[in-house]
N, C-alpha and C positions, 0 to 999 in steps of 0.2 A: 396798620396793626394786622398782622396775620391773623390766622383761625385758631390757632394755639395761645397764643397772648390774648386774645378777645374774652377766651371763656377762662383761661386764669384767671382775667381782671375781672370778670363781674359775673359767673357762676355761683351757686353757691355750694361752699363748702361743707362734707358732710365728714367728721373726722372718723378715720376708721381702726388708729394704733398710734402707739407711739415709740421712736428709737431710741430705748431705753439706754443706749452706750453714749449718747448725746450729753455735752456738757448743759445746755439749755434748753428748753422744752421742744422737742422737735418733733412735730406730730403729723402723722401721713394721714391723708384726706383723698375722697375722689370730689372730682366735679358735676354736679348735679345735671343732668338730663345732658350728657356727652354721647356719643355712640362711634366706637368704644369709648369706654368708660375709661376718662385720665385720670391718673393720679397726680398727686403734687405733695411738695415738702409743704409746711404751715409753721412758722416759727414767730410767734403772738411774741412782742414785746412787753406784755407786762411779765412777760416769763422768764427775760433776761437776767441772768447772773449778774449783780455789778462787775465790775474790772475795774482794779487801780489804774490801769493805764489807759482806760477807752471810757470817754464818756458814758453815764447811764443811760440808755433806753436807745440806743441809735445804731444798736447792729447791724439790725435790721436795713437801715438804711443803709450803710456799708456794703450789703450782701450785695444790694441793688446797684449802688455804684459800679461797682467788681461789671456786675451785667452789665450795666450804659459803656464802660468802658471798652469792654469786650465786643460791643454791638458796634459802639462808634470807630473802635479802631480798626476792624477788620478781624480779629482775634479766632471771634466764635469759640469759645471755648467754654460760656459758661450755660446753663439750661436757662428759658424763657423765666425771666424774673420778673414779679412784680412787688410793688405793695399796696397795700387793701387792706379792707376791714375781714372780719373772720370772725368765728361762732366764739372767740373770747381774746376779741378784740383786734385794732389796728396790727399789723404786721409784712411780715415778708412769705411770698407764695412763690414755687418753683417748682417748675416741671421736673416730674418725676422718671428715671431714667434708669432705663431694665439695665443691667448690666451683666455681661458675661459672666456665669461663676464659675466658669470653666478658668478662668483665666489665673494665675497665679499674678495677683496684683501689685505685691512687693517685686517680684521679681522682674514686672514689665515696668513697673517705677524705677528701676536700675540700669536699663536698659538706653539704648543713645537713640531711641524712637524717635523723628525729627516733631511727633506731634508733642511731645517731653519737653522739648529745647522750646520750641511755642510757649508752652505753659511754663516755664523757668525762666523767660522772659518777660511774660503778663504780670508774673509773681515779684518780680525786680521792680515792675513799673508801682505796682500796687502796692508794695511792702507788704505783702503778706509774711503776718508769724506766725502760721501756723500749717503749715502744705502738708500733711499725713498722707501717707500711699494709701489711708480710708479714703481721702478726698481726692482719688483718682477715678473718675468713673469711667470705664470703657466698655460701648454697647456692643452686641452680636456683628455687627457691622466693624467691628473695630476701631469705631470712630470714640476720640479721646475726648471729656468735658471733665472741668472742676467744678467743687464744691466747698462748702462754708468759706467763706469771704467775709463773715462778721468781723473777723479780728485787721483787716486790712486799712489801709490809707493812713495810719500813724504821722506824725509828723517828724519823729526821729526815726532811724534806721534800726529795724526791728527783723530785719528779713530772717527768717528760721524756714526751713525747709529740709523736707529729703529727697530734689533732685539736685546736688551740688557736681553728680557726675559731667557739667559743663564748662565748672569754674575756671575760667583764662583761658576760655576757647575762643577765638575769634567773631563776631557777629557774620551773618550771610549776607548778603545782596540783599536777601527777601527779610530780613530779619532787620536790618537797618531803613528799609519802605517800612515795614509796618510801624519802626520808631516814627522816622518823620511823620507818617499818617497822625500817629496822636500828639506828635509834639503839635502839628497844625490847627486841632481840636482847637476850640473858645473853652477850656476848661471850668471857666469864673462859670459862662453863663451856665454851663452842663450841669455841674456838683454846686453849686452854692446853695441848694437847699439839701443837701445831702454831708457835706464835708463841711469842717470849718475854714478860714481864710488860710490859717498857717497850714491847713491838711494840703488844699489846693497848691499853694506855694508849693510844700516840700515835692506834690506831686510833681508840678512843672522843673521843677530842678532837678530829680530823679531821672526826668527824661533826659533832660538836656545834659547831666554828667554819661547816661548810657550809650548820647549820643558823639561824646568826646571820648570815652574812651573804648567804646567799637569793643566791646567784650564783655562775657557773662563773669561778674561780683564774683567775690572770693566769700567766704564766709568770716565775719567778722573775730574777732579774738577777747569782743568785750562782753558777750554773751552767750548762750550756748546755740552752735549752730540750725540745731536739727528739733523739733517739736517731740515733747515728751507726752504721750507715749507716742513714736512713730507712726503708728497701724491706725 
């Protein structure tokens, strides 16, 4: 465990705001006796919204998946995630991450950036419905991470994004390794407390259709492709 994940998992949390454009409670905290002083996302599961379509209370664990998978498969795209207890209650903690306001965020989410194709690939593996160019985070470094991953690992095909600009592009050399990397994963043992059986399933068959047909998913015609609101 690095120095960064150390004092996410057992700091304590002092809550300092909350992002009020957030579907579920999503509250910014720093970490107690840090130097500097970190901040972190904090999103307490008794604060979750039901959803028709995703079990109650296990967002949270979802966000965390999204990270395991990212860490295990080489990805690196998501911020140091944890879960933990917190000043009101059990939840999901994640490194907070300055991002350039300079940058015009819709417009670099448009763009054929290869770290883009990365994360429109993560997003196929994960079934993520919900990819908002909000949930593009890119730092002073240039360096690209996503966010909110609650809504992901579905068992049906839910995929809704707004990076489709790669749809029926071929996979790379480097993009088909990092498939194989996590088709290799022991997935059961990884997610079994985080995912249900059929989540796991649909996830291992996700991979293995991505890796037969060597190409980035169309967007589907049975739902609406792209997350309302966009932004």
């Amino acid at each position: 465990m690095n120095k960064t994940s150390e004092a996410i998992k057992s700091a304590n949390l002092i809550v300092i705001g909350r992002l009020v454009d957030a579907s579920n409670a999503t509250l910014q905290a720093t970490l107690e006796n840090t130097d500097p002083v970190m901040k972190v996302i904090y999103k307490p599961v008794l604060e979750e919204k039901p959803l028709w379509d995703f079990a109650d209370g296990n967002l949270a664990n979802r966000e965390y998946a999204a990270y395991l998978l990212s860490e295990l498969g080489d990805f690196n795209l998501v911020p140091t995630t944890v879960l933990r207890e917190g000043p009101f209650g059990f939840g999901m903690v994640q490194e907070w991450i300055e991002i350039d306001e300079e940058l015009d965020v819709v417009d670099f989410g448009q763009s054929n950036d290869p770290q883009l194709r990365k994360l429109a690939l993560f997003d196929a593996i994960i079934n993520n419905t919900d990819r908002k160019f909000g949930h593009l985070l890119v730092d002073h470094d240039g360096k690209l991470r996503g966010c909110d991953h609650g809504v992901c690992f579905h068992q049906e095909n839910k995929l809704r994004t707004v990076l489709w600009q790669f749809a029926g592009e071929q996979f790379t050399a480097e993009e088909i390794e990092l498939l194989n990397k996590v088709n290799k994963l022991d997935l059961d043992s990884s997610f079994a407390e985080l995912l249900t059986s059929a989540e796991i399933s649909a996830l291992s068959g996700r991979i293995a259709n991505l890796l037969a047909v060597r190409q980035f998913p169309f967007p589907s015609d049975e739902w609406p492709a792209i997350p309302w609101p966009p932004v």
